[in-house]
DRENNUKE-480136 format. One record per residue (C-alpha): x, y, z. Coordinates in steps of 0.25 Angstrom, whole numbers, plus 5000, padded with zeros to 4 digits. Layout:
XYZ;...
***
This chain:
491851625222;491651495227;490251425227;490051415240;490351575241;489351595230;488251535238;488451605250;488551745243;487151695236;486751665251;487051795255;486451865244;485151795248;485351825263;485551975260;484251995250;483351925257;483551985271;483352125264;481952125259;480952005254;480652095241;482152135236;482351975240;481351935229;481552015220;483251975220;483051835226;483451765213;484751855211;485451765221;484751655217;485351655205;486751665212;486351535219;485951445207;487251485202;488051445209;487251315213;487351305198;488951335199;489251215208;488351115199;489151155187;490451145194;490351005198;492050995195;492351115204;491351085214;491050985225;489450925228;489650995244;489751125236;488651085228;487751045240;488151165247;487351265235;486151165233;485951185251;486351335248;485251355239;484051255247;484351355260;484351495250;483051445246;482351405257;482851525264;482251625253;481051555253;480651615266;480751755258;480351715245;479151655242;479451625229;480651525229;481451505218;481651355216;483151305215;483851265202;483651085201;485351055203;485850995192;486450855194;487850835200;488650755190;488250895180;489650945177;488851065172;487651125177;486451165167;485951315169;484951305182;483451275176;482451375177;481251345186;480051295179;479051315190;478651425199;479451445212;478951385223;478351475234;479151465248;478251485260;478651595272;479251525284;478251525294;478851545309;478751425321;478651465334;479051395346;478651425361;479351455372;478751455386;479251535398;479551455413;478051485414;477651375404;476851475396;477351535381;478551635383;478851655368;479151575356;480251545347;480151585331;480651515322;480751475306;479951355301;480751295291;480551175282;481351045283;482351075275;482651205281;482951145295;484551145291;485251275297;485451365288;486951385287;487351505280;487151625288;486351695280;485451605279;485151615293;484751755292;483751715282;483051635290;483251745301;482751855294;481351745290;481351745304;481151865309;480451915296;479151805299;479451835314;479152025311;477951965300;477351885312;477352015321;478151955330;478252085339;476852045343;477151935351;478651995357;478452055373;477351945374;478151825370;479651795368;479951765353;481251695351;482051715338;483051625332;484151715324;485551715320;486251825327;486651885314;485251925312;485252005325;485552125315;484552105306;483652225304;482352155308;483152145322;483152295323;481552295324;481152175331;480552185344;481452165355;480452115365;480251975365;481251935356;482351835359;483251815348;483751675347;485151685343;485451555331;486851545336;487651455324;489051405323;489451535314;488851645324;489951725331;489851795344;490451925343;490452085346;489252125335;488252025339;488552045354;488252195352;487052155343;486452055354;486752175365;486052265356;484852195354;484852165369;484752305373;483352315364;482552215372;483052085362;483351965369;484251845363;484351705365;485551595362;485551445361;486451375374;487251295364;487651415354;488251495366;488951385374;490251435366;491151535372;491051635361;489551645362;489651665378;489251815375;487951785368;487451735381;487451885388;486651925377;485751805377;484451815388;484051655383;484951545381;484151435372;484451275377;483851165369;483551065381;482850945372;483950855379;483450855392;484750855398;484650925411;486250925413;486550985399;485351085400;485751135413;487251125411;487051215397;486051315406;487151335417;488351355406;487451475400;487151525412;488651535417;488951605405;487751705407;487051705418;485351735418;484951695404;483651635401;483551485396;482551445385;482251285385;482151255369;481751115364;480951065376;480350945374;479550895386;478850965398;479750895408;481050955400;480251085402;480151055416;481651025416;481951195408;481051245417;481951185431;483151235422;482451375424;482451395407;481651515405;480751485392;480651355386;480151295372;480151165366;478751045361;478751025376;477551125376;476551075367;477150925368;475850805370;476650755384;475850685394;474650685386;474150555395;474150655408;472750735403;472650855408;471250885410;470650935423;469350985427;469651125421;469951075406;468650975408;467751095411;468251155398;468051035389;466651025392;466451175390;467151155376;466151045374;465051135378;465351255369;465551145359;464351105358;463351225360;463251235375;462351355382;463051475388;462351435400;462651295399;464251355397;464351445408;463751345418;465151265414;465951385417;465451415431;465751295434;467251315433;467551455439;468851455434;468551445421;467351535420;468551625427;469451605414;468251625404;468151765411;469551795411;469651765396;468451835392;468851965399;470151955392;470652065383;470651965371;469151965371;468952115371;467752135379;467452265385;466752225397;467152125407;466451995409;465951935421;465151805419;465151665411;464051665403;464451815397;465851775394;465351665389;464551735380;465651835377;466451715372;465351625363;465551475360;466651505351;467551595361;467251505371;467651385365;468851425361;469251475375;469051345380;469851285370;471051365378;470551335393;470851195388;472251215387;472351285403;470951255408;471551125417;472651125429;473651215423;474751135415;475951135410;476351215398;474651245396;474851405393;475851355383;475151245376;473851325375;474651455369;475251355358;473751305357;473051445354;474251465344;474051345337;472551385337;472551525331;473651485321;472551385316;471451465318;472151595311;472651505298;471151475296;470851615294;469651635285;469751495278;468751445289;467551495296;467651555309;467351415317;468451325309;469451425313;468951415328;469051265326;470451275319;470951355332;470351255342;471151145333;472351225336;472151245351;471851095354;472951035345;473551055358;472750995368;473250875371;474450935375;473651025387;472750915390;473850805390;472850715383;472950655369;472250735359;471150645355;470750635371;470850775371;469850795361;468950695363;468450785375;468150915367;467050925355;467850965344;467450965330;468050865321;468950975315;469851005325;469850865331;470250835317;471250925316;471950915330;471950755329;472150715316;472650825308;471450825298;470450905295;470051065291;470751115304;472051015300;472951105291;472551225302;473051155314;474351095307;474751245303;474651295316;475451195322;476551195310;476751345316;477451255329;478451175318;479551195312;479251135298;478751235287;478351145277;477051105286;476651245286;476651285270;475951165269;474751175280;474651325276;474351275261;473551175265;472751295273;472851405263;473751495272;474951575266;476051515277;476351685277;475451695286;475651585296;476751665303;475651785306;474851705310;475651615319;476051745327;474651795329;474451665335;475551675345;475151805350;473451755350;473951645357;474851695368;473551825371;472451715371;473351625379;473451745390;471951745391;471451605391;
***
């Protein structure tokens, strides 16, 4: 057998324990580990029969098998040092001197995706790797791995919570479209993703497979650029969105791709991924793209255009006030003089989120049903939609409260009540600037903060610091920042992807009420 065939059946062998159960996986991980190191051992001790490419193709071989397992195992083997090239013959592999370093779980990113209605339609889920993880994983196998990580976090994090309130679109290789997690996940609200590779074939089996799913409420999407070949034309009957990266800008080439799909299939929904700016939103939006996604959604644009207005005024200086002890009567004098945010108070108090058996008719006894606390942190969210509506508000503030809950929930009972408070009004105005179209410091020169969460908003520093950075880390791709920040907090990174989708779901109630 050659070596290369070696450590493909050693791949496959991985593949096959590890998608059965974690514990059997464990407990027979270093059986084809063993497999592995010899033959990485067998090509370093064949240095007469065997060229360097082969060589480089074990070493890779054996980085992605263990950075792949790691998502299983915590406690990672370390690989065997290689021994030098100009070794005619290789001396036995050394055993480890030190205790196995402990990989932490890969912790899910979420990206949003808002409908024509500017407001937040679904999200995206996808895996947070390291940097030298970015590479696409070539063997197939190996793409079930990281499909099977996927949708393990994804059933841990509840996900069926969110689905018929939100879309949740998820990447996979349509190979795992028979995967036995397929057979109970929830069919409404998920869109499967289809990673369409140069190896993937279009035949009978996974068009019966796609019809099959189709007829139990599943819906699927495809990327424009994998099924412009003829022999993936039939995927588009099955497909109900059509993906299209539109960071180019290039009206001609957008609009030329849209009318080559539509030709082939007529009625399919379009999603704008990778939107950079407002204006190429603008420019989707003409093109009657259905859902669109991309940094143009919390992007600092215009930020010399302040976006302030009477409305917002008014609620700064009641910020001010609650701040810094004001009356009730003092309070509820402010609110009559704005009707229609003494209407919104009512609204929000009478809401079912705040449980209240009776109904509630005037200022001063909401206001006394919420106390300072509740109060100012409702005002923290008229911020984002109390001025002349603008665009993408509802969508900034919903990333905002996420931002702010994740913080908040992390902080758990490491800090008193009113730190946490502190920690998720960090969170919530780390966005700001971005609804009030004013720099940051400008922004907060107006409201009286304490130093904390000035501290942490601007500079980075302080207590409320690590908090912050953690739950915005949850928007990036690079996991590294996250086992580091979660260390530096005391958290178990376990835990972040619970408490990332209890945040989503919060947010997108709260958001509703506000």
């Amino acid at each position: 057998m050659s070596l290369r065939a070696v450590l493909i059946q050693a791949n496959g062998e991985a593949a096959s324990l590890l998608s059965t159960d974690i514990g059997p996986a464990k407990r027979t991980l270093q059986s084809w580990r063993v497999k592995k190191v010899r033959a990485q051992a067998s090509v370093l001790s064949a240095a007469a029969v065997s060229s360097f490419d082969v060589q480089e193709f074990v070493m890779e071989e054996c980085s992605v098998l263990n950075r792949l397992v790691g998502m299983f195992n915590k406690e990672q083997a370390p690989s065997p040092a290689p021994a030098p090239r100009a070794a005619v013959a290789a001396e036995p592999a050394a055993k480890p001197t030190s205790k196995p370093a402990e990989k932490a779980p890969s912790v899910m990113r979420r990206e949003a995706m808002l409908g024509r209605d500017q407001k937040v339609a679904g999200y995206t889920f996808m895996l947070r790797r390291t940097p030298d993880e970015q590479s696409e994983v070539a063997l197939p196998d190996m793409q079930r791995l990281y499909d099977e990580t996927l949708l393990g976090n994804l059933q841990r994090m509840d996900i069926a919570r969110m689905l018929g309130q939100r879309l949740a679109f998820v990447p996979i290789a349509p190979a795992t479209l028979n995967h036995p997690l397929i057979e109970e996940w929830p069919a409404a609200g998920t869109v499967w993703l289809l990673n369409l590779d140069a190896g993937v074939a279009v035949d009978a089996p996974l068009l019966a497979r796609l019809a099959e799913l189709k007829s139990r409420g599943f819906n699927f999407a495809v990327q424009a650029d994998a099924v412009m070949r003829p022999e993936r034309h039939a995927l588009l009957q099955h497909a109900d969105y059509v993906v299209m990266d539109v960071s180019s800008e290039d009206i001609p080439a957008i609009t030329a791709q849209m009318a080559a799909v539509s030709k082939l299939a007529a009625g399919k929904r379009f999603v704008a991924t990778d939107v950079q700016t407002l204006e190429a939103f603008h420019m989707c939006h003409k093109l009657q793209c259905a859902l669109f996604m991309g940094p143009f959604i919390t992007r600092r644009e215009n930020l010399g255009s302040p976006a302030m207005g009477p409305s917002r005024a008014k609620v700064l200086d009641l910020m001010n006030r609650v701040r810094t002890g004001a009356e009730q009567p003092e309070l509820a004098a402010q609110f009559r003089h704005d009707p229609a945010l003494s209407v919104r108070l009512l609204r929000y108090v009478n809401s079912p989120g705040m449980g209240l058996m009776n109904k509630v008719g005037g200022i001063e006894q909401a206001l006394m049903v919420m106390g300072q606390d509740k109060l100012y942190r409702w005002l923290t969210l008229i911020l984002f939609t109390g001025g002349q509506a603008q665009e993408l508000d509802q969508a900034v503030l919903e990333n905002a409260l996420v931002r702010g809950r994740v913080a908040e929930q992390l902080a758990g009972r490491a800090l008193f009540a009113k730190a946490r408070d502190e920690i998720f009004v960090a969170g919530l105005f780390s966005l700001l600037d971005v609804v009030m179209r004013m720099p940051m410091e400008q922004v907060l020169k107006q409201i009286s903060l304490p130093a904390e969460i000035t501290e942490a908003i601007v500079s980075q520093r302080g207590p409320y610091a690590p908090y912050l950075a953690l739950a915005i880390a949850c928007e990036q791709e690079d996991q590294s920042s996250i086992e580091t920040l979660a260390a530096q907090i005391g958290r178990d990174v376990a835990d972040i992807n619970g408490v990332h989708m209890d945040a989503l779901l919060w947010a997108q109630q709260l958001s509703a009420d506000v």
